[in-house]
C-alpha positions, 0 to 999 in steps of 0.5 A: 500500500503506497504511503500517505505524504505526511505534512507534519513528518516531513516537517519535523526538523522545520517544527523544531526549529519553529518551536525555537523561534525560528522564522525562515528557514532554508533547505539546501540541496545538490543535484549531480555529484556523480555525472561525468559532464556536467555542473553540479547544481545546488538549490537553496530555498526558503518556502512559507510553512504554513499549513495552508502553503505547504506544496503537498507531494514533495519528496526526495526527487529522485524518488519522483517522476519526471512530470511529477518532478517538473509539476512540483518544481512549478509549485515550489518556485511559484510558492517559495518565499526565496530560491536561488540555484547555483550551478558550479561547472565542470572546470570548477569541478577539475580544480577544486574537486566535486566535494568542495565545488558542492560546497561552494554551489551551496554556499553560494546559494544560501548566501544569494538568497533575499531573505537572509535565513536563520537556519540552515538545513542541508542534505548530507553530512557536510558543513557549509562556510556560512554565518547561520546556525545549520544543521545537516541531515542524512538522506533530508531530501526524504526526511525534510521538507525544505531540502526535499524542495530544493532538492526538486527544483535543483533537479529539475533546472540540471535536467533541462540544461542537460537536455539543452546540452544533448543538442549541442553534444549529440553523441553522448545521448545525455538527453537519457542519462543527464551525464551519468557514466551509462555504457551509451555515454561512455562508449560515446567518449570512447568513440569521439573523445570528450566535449566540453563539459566533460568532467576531466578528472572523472574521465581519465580512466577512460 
């Protein structure tokens, strides 16, 4: 039997917070770590907690589908108090490495935000060099509302610039695998080398 979305246990970080006398609270989130090309995006965003706002179905994206994804990413956007998203390229990536390019994608993005927040809720566990209190939370795309909408809206804008990249670099079939390591993508690389957004310290064993 599928599960009932559950507003108040998705919410329990964001309540806890509340309960402290915290307002506006961000979730943050990256989306393409793993890829082979690509930017890493990072979301942040600080959506109404009111009963009456809440966008409801919002889940770790990669748990949803496609069209569900793009619907809540539409509402989430529409009903958010701030977002921001970051990307951080593939050059980035090579010079600094991908754990701290996420670092600073998220960092980037609480700090562009209108409101300033108060707390900070990421996914994972790093910290993040930034002056509000955060706290990080394993698997929080699941757990946590805010970081479940990041987590969408970040998904969502990697997706359609890896789709935008597919026309420009036809030969990796990124439209389908949005730069992860499929045997379509790499036998692609073998056949024509890499492109530009090509990750090269993630590609030098091919």
């Amino acid at each position: 039997m599928k599960k009932v979305w559950d507003a108040e246990e998705k919410l329990r970080f964001e309540r806890a917070l509340q309960e402290k006398g915290v307002r506006y609270i961000a979730g943050v989130d990256e989306v393409g770590r793993g890829p082979l090309a690509g930017p890493v995006v990072c979301a942040a965003v600080v959506m109404p907690l009111e009963e009456s706002e809440l966008v409801i179905g919002v889940d770790d994206s990669k748990k949803l589908s496609a069209k569900k994804r793009e619907a809540l990413a539409e509402q989430i956007k529409a009903r958010a108090l701030c977002y921001t998203i970051v990307e951080i390229d593939e050059k980035t990536i090579d010079e600094i490495n991908i754990l701290q390019a996420t670092k600073l994608g998220m960092k980037r993005a609480i700090e562009t935000l209108a409101i300033c927040p108060e707390a900070v809720l990421t996914d994972g566990n790093m910290t993040i060099d930034i002056t509000p209190p955060q706290r990080s939370v394993i698997h929080g795309d699941a757990l946590s509302y805010s970081i479940g909408a990041a987590s969408i809206i970040a998904k969502v804008h990697r997706d359609a610039l890896m789709d935008e990249y597919a026309k420009t670099y036809p030969h990796y079939a990124f439209e389908k695998n949005k730069g992860y390591g499929t045997a379509a993508h790499i036998q692609g690389i073998k056949e024509y080398g890499a492109c530009p957004i090509h990750r090269k310290t993630f590609i030098k064993k091919l």
